[in-house]
C-alpha positions in Angstrom: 72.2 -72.5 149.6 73.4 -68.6 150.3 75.5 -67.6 147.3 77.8 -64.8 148.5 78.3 -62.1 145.2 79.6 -58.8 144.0 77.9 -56.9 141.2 79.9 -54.4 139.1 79.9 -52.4 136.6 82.3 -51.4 133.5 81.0 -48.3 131.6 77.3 -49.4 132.8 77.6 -52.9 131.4 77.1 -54.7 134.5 77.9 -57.9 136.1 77.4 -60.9 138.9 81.0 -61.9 140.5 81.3 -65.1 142.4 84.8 -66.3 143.8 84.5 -70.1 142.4 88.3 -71.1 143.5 87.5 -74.1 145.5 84.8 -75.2 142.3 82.4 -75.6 145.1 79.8 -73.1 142.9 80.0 -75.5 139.8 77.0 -77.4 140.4 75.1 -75.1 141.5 75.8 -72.2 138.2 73.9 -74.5 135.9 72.2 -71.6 132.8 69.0 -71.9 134.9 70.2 -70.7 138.1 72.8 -68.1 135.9 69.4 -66.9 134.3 67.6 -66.4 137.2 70.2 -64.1 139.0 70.4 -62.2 136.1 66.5 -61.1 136.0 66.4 -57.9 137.0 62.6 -58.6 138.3 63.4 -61.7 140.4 66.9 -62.1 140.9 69.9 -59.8 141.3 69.8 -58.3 137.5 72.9 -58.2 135.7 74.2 -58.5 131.8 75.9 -61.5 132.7 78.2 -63.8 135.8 81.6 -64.1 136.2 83.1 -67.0 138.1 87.1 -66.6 139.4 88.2 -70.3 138.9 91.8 -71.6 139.2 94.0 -71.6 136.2 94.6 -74.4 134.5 97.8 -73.3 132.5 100.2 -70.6 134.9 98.1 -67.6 134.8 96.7 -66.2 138.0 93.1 -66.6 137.6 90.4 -68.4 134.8 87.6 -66.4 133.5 84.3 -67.6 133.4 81.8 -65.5 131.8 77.9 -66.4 131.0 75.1 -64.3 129.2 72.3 -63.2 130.9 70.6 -66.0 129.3 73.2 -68.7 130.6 74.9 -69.4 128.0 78.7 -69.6 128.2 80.8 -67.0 125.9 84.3 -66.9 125.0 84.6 -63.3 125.9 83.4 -59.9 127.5 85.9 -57.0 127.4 84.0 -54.8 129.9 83.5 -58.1 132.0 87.4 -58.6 131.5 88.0 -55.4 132.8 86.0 -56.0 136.2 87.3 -59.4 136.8 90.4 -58.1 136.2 90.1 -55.0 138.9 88.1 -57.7 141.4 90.5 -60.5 141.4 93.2 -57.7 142.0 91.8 -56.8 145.2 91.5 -61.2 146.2 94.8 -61.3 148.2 96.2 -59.2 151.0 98.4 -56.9 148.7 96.2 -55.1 145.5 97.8 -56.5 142.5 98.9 -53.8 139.9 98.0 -56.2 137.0 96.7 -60.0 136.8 96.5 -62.5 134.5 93.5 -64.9 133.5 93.1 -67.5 130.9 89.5 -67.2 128.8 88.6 -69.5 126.1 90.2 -67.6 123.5 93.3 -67.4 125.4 95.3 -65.9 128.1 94.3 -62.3 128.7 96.1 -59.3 131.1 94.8 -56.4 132.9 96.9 -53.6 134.2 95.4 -51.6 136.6 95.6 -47.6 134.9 94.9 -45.6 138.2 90.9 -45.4 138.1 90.5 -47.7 135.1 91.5 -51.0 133.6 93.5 -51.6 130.8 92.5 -55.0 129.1 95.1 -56.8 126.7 92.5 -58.2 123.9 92.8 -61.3 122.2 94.3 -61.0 118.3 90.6 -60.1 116.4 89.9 -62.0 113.5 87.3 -63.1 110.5 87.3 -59.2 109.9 85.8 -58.6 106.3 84.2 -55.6 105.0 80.6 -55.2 103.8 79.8 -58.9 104.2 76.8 -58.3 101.7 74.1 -59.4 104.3 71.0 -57.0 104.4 68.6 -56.6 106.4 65.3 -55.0 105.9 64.6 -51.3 105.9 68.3 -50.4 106.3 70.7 -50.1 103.5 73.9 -49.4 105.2 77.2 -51.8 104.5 77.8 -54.4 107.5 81.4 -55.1 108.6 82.1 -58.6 110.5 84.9 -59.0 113.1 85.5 -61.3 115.9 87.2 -59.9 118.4 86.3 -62.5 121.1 83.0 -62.8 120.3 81.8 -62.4 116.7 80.2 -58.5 116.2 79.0 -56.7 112.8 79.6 -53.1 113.2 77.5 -50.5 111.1 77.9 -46.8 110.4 75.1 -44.3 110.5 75.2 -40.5 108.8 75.2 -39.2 112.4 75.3 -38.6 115.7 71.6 -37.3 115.7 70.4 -40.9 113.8 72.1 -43.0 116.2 70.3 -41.4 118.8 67.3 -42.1 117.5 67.9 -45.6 115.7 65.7 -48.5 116.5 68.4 -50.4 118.0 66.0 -53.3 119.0 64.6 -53.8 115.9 67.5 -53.7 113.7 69.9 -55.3 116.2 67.7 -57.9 116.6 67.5 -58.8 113.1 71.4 -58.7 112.5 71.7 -60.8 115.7 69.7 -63.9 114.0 70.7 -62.9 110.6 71.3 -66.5 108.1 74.4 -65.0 107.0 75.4 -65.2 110.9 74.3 -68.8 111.5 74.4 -70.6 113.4 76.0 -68.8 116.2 74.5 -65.5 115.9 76.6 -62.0 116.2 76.1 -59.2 118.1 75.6 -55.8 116.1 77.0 -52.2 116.7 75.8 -49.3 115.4 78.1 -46.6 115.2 78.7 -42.5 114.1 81.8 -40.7 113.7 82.1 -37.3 116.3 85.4 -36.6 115.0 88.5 -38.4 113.0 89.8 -40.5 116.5 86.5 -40.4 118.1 83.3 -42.7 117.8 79.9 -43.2 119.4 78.5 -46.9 119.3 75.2 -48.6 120.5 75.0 -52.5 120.6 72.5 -55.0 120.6 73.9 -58.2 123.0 74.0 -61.9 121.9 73.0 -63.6 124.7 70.9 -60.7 126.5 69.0 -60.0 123.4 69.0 -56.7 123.8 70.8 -53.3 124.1 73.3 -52.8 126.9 74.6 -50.0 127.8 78.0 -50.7 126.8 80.1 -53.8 125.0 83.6 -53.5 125.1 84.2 -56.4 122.4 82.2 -54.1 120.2 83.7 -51.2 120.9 87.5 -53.0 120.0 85.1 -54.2 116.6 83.8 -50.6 115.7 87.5 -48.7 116.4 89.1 -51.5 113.9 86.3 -51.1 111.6 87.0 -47.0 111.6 90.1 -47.1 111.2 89.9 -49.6 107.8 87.4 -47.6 106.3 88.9 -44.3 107.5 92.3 -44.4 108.1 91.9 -43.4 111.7 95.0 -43.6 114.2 95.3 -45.3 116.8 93.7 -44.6 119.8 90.8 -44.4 119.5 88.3 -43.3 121.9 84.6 -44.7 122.2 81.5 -43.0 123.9 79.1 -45.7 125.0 75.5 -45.3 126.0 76.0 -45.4 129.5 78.0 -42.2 129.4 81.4 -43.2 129.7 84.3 -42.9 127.0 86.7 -45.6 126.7 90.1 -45.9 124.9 91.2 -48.6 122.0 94.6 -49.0 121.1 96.0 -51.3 118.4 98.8 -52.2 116.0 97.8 -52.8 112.4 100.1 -55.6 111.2 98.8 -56.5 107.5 95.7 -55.4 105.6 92.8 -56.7 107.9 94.9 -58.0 110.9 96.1 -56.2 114.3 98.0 -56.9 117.1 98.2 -55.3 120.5 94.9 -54.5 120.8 94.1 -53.1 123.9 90.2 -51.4 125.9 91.0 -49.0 128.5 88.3 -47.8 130.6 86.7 -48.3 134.0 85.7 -51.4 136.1 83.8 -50.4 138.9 82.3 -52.1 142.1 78.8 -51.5 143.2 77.8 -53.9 146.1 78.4 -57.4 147.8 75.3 -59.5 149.1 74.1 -63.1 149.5 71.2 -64.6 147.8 69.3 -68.1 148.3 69.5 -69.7 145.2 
């Protein structure tokens, strides 16, 4: 069969979209077929799908997202952000903001002239220096799920993230016991200034580094702020080039609320391919 797609992009992390309303796609997107459109030698390449599926409980839309390995996740914050933008443009009249409900609830994006504004679920699980080490890097690693589950780390500087073996390290946090059994993703992060952050993450699920990861982005900015007292927003350059915006509201010593991930969802191309 022709599956008819869209592929775009938020802050370089980039995605397959497939309009799934009717379910007539279900069969068919079994983590096989998911897998191979995501190889970026034989298929269409991407970080991961998104399927628009009808809602089940009164939002507008239910999101769908799968790794680039196939595997289902609860959540992608710079996936949320294109879904959001694409199923705003779905009926004749471009929707200023939609709702979608996601395995770890019901989510909103508002559309912020070029960019998206994503509504994050409430993180949680958030505990400093979980004591897990891996080896040849001494740093503390900080746990928070905020979605998905993510340990953020902070380097001395700008200069050793750049050159920081995110592979390697990532890698080993990713499978880490201490993680088990579902794994984490893992940021790596240095301070440019008080309300400003640079972060590199390794990807559960693509088992490698993207180019951006707005869960971990939402994971470092709460992580900076508890170790540094940093107000709220905060903004987050990504290794794609792009800088994005968190928001939140603290509401007790390790818990926020109204956290949000501004930045921009954007569409690259539509096509069909024979799967």
């Amino acid at each position: 069969m022709l599956l008819h797609f869209f592929k775009m992009n938020g802050a370089g992390n980039d995605f397959i979209i497939v309009d799934n309303r009717d379910l007539s796609l279900s069969s068919a997107l079994d983590a096989d077929t998911i897998a191979a459109l995501c190889d970026r030698n034989r298929g269409i390449g991407a970080d991961g799908l998104l399927a628009v599926e009808p809602a089940q409980k009164g939002a507008d839309f239910c999101f769908r997202y799968y790794n680039a390995d196939g595997g289902e996740a609860e959540m992608c914050g710079n996936g949320a952000r294109c879904f959001g933008r694409f199923t705003a443009h779905l009926g004749e009249i471009v929707l200023k903001k939609v709702t979608f409900e996601t395995i770890v609830g019901t989510l909103a994006a508002e559309m912020i002239g070029d960019d998206v504004r994503i509504a994050m679920s409430e993180p949680k699980d958030l505990k400093l220096n979980t004591g897990a080490k891996i080896p040849g890097f001494d740093a503390p690693l900080h746990f928070v799920n905020t979605g998905v589950p993510h340990v953020v780390t902070f380097l001395e500087s700008a200069n050793a993230l750049d050159d920081f073996d995110v592979f390697n390290h990532g890698g080993a946090i990713r499978n880490h016991e201490a993680f088990a059994p579902a794994g984490t993703n893992a940021n790596f992060a240095a301070i440019l200034a008080p309300d400003h952050i640079s972060i590199r993450t390794f990807e559960r699920g693509v088992e490698d580094e993207t180019l951006a990861c707005g869960t971990g982005m939402v994971a470092a900015a709460l992580v900076h702020h508890l170790l540094t007292g940093a107000l709220s927003p905060i903004k987050v350059d990504v290794e794609g080039g792009d800088t994005l915006e968190i928001g939140f509201e603290k509401t007790g010593e390790h818990t926020f609320n109204n956290v949000t991930l501004t930045g921009p969802a954007d569409f690259v191309f539509e096509g069909e391919i024979d799967i």
